[in-house]
C-alpha positions in Angstrom: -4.9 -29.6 10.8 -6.4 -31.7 13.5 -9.6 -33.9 13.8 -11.5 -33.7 17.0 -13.9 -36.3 18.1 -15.7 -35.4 21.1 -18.2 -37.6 23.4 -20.6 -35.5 24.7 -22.0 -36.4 28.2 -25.6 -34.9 27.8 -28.3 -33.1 25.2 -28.1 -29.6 26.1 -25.6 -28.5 23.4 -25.6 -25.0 24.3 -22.0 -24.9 25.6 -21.0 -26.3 22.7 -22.2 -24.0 20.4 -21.2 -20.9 22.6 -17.4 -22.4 22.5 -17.9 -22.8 18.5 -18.5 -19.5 18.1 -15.6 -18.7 20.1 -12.9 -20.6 18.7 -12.7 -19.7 14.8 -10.0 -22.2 14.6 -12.3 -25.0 14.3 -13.4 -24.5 11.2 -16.1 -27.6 10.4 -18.0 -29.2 13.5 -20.5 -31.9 13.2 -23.0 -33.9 15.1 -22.3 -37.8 14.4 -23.6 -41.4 15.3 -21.4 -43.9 16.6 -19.2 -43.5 19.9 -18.8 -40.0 19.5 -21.0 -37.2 19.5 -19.3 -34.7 17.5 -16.3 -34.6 14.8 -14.9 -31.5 14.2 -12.0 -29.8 11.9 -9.5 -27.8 13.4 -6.8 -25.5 12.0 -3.7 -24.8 14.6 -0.3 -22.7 14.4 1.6 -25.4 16.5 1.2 -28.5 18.7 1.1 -26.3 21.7 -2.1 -24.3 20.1 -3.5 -27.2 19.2 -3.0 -28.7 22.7 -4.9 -25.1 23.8 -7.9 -26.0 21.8 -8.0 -29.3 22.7 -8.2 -28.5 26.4 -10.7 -26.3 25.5 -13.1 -28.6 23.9 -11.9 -31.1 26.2 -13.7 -29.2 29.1 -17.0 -30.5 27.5 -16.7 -34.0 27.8 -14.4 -36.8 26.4 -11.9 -35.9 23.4 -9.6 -38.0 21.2 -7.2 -36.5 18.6 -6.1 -37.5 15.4 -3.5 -34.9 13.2 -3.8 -34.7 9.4 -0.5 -35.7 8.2 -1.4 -34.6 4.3 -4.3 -34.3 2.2 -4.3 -36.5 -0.6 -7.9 -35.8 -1.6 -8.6 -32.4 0.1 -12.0 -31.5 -1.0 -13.6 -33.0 -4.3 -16.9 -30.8 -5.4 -20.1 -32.9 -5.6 -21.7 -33.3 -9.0 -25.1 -34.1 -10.0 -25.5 -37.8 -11.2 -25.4 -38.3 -14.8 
C-alpha cells in the first residue's frame, strides 16, 4: 500500500477523474489543501506496479510517494459523541 500526493497544475480535473476510474488500484483519492492537490490510497502487487501507477498519475502533474510500511491503526469506525 502506497500514498500518492499529487500537485495538480490546473482546475479542470477531468483527466483526473477519467484516470480514477481507470485505475481500480487506487482505491481512496481526495482533494486536499496545502502543497498538494490531491492524496490518494493505492494498493500495488509489487514495486514495479506500483512504479506503473505512479507514472501513470505522474502524467498529470507533480507526484511524491510515500509506502505504508504497517498499519498500526488501520481504520477505526467513527462514533457519535457521547
Amino acid at each position: 500500500m502506497a500514498y500518492l500526493r499529487l500537485r495538480y497544475p490546473n482546475s479542470n480535473y477531468k483527466p483526473l477523474h477519467d484516470l480514477l476510474a481507470e485505475l481500480p488500484e487506487i482505491i481512496e483519492a481526495h482533494h486536499v489543501t496545502g502543497d498538494d492537490c490531491f492524496i490518494m490510497k493505492v494498493v500495488a502487487t509489487s514495486m514495479r506496479h506500483l512504479e506503473q501507477i505512479t507514472g501513470k498519475v505522474g502524467g498529470l502533474g507533480s507526484v511524491t510517494t510515500s509506502v505504508a510500511y504497517s498499519s498500526p491503526l488501520a481504520l477505526r469506525p467513527l462514533l457519535p459523541p457521547v
